[in-house]
N, C-alpha and C positions, 0 to 999 in steps of 0.2 A: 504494500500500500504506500501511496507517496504521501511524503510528510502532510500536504495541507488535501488530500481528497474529501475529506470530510469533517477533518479539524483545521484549527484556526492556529496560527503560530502567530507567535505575540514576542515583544520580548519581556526581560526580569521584572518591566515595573507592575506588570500584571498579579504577579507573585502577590503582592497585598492589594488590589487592587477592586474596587467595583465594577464588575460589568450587569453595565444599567440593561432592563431591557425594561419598554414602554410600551404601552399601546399608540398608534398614530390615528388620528383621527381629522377628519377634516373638518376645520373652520370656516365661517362665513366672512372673515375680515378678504377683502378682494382688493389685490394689487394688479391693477391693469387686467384687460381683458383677458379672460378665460386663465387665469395664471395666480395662485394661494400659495400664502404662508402660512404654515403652523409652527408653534415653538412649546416643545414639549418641555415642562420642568423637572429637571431630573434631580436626585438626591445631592443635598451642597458637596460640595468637592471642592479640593486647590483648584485644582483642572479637571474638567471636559475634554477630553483628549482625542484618540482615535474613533473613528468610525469605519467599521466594516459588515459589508453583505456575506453572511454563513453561503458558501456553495453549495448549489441542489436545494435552497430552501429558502425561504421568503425571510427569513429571521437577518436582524441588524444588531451587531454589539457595538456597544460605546462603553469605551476605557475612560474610570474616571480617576484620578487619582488624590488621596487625601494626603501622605506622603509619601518623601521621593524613597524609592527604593532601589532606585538605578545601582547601588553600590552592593547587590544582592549580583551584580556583574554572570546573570545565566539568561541562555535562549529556553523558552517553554514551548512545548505542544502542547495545548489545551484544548481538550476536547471539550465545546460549549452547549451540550447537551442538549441538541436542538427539538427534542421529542417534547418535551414540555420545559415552560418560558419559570416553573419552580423549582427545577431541579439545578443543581450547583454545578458551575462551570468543575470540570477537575484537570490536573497537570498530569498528562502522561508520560512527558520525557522531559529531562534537564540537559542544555548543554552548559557545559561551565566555558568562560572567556577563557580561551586561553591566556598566560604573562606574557607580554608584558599591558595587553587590550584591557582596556577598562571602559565602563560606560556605554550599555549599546542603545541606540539608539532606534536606530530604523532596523528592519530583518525582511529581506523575500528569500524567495524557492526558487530556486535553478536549478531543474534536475537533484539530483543526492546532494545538492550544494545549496548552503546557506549565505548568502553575505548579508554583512551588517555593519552599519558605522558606531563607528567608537568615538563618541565624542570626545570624554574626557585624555584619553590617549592620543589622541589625534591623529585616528588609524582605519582602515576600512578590514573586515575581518570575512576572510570565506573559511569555510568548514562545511568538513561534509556532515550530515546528519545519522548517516549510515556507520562511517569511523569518524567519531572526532578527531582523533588524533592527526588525519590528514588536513590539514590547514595554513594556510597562507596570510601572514596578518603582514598591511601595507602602509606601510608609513605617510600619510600626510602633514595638513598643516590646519591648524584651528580653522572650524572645528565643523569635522564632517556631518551631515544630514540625512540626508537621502541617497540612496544608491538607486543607479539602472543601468538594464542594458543595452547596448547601441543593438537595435534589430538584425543587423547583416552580419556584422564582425563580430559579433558577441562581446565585445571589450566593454567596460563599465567605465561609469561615470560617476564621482560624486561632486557635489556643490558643497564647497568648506565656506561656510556664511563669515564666521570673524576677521579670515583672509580676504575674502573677496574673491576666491580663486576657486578652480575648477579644476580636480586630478583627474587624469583618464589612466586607467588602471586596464594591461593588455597580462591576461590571466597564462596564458599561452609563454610568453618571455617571461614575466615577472616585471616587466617593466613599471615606471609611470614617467605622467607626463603635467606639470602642471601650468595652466591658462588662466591668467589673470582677466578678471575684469574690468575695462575701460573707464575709469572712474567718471570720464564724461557721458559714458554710456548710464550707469547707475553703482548699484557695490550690492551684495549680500545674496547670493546663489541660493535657491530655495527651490523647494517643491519637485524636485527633477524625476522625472517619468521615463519610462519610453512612451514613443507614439507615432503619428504618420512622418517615415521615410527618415527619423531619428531619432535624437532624444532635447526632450524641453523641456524649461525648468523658467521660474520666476525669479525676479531681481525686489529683494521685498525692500530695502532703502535704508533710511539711517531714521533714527530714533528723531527727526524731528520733518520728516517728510519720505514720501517713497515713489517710486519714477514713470509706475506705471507701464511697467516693459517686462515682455516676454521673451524667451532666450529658444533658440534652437540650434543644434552639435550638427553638423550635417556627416558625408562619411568622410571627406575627408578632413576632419576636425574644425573646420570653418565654425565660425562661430556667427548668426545673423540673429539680430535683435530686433525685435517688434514692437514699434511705440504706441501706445493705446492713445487716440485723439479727443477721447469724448470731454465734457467738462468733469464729468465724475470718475472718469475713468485714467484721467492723465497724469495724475498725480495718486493711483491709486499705491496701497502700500500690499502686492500682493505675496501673500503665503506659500500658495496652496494651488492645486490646479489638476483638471481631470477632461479625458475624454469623452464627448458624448457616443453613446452604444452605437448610434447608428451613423459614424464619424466617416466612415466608405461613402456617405451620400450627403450627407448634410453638411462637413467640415467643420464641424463647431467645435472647442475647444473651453471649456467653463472655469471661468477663476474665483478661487476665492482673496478679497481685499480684506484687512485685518486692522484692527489697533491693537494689537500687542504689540508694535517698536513704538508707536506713538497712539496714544490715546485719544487724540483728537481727529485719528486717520479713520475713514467713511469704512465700517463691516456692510459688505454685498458682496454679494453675487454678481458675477459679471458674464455676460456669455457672449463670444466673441465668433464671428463666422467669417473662414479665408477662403478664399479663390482657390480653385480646384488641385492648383500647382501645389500648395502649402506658400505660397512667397509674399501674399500680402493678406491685410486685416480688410473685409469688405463689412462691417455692420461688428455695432457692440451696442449691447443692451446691458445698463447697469439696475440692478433690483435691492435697495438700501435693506438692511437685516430691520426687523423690527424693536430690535433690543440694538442699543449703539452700546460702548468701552465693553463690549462685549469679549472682544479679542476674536476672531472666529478661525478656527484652526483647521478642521480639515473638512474635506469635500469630496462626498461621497454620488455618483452617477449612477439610479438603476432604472431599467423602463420608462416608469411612470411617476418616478419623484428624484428630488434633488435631496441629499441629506449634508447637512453644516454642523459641529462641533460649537459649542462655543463655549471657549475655556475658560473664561472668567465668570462666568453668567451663569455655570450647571444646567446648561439647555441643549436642548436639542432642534435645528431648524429644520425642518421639512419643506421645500419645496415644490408643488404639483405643475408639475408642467402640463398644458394643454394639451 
């Protein structure tokens, strides 16, 4: 069985962690034609954190966290018990961080293979699931986030937000390579995905404004930058950022905008539509969260609704798309 077919891999801070599950329900508050927000309130918490769709089953877990337990430095498989919404999530496997990694942060599946960023070490960490003992931990620079993978080459990518820099990590050599960002372009690497024809990632900005630009790797490591023109959307501070499902036909690309570097920066939803090539921005619609100093952290795409985190507020935003 592959690590995530039917469980949920998380990492260590779930270890103490609540996973909220809610019922979603629709409201009558209507924002713009044919298009609703709800905001579920969930148990108070420091953080609101992740949000993920369980595989094979309609069910959505949100990680909430009351404290940090990052220094519990393990990956978990957690089987989230999806037959009934009362039964307790339980931990089937532990990996321990290998030394000298500390701090993981983000974790996917690639095949037998784990990678994960290691904040506090300032390192990006693969291990198989199958042998731990086989693993490659890669040295960066403050302080790694998210990891993915280039579609074609398989090589990775992470966005180290404190540097402003970007490692591409080629698993093959052992190599890395690291890519600054253009401080006239913006600073803080975030959110980074795969997606259509590469990999892209958000530029979320500095603690007292944010640039409103999207980032795209192409294959041959070109780096092209997407400036959002709207008035709400040009100076958005974004996080967070996801696919729409049916992205082969429609091209939309949905961002989440935050106040967690700046407080006073606009939490939406932003959803962005390119021209067939991927090379320019044709349409952006921005949709203001209902709750502002929210912080709004991640952003979840499934069918028929949008799902938002919001880390400061212990909420949950729903979305209904038309």
């Amino acid at each position: 069985m592959l690590f995530n077919k039917r469980l949920l891999t998380l990492v260590s801070l779930l270890s103490q962690t609540i996973l909220a599950i809610t019922p979603i329900t629709r409201a009558p508050a209507k924002h713009g034609l044919n298009h609703y927000f709800v905001e579920n309130q969930l148990p108070l918490a420091n953080q609101t954190h992740e949000v993920v769709k369980v595989p094979n089953s309609s069910i959505v877990l949100v990680s909430q966290m009351s404290d940090s337990v990052l220094n519990d430095n393990k990956l978990l498989l957690i089987d989230p018990k999806v037959h009934s919404l009362q039964a307790a999530p339980i931990v089937l496997k532990e990996i321990s961080v290998p030394a000298p990694g500390l701090g993981p942060h983000y974790v996917g599946e690639y095949g037998i293979d784990l990678w994960a960023s290691l904040q506090d070490s300032y390192a990006v960490l693969r291990i198989s699931h199958v042998n731990p003992c086989d693993y490659n931990i890669y040295q960066g620079v403050p302080r790694p986030v998210f990891v993915a993978q280039y579609p074609i080459s398989k090589v990775f990518y992470t966005g180290q937000d404190d540097s402003s820099a970007i490692m591409r990590i080629d698993p093959k050599t052992g190599s890395t390579t690291q890519y600054m960002v253009p401080p006239e372009i913006g600073q803080t690497p975030v959110g980074m995905i795969s997606g259509p024809n590469g990999v892209w990632f958000t530029l979320l900005g500095n603690v007292t404004s944010g640039t409103g630009t999207v980032g795209f790797i192409d294959a041959h490591n070109n780096i092209i930058y997407h400036k959002l023109q709207s008035v709400l959307g040009q100076d958005a501070v974004l996080l967070h950022l996801a696919f729409d499902l049916n992205v082969a036909k429609n091209h939309v690309l949905w961002l989440l905008s935050s106040s967690i570097n700046d407080s006073n920066a606009l939490n939406s939803i932003i959803k962005i539509t390119f021209d067939a090539k991927w090379q320019s921005i044709l349409k952006e619609e921005v949709k203001a969260l209902p709750t502002q100093y929210s912080e709004a952290h991640r952003i979840l795409i499934t069918p028929h609704n949008i799902f938002a985190t919001e880390l400061a507020s212990s909420k949950l935003l729903t979305y209904f798309k038309k």
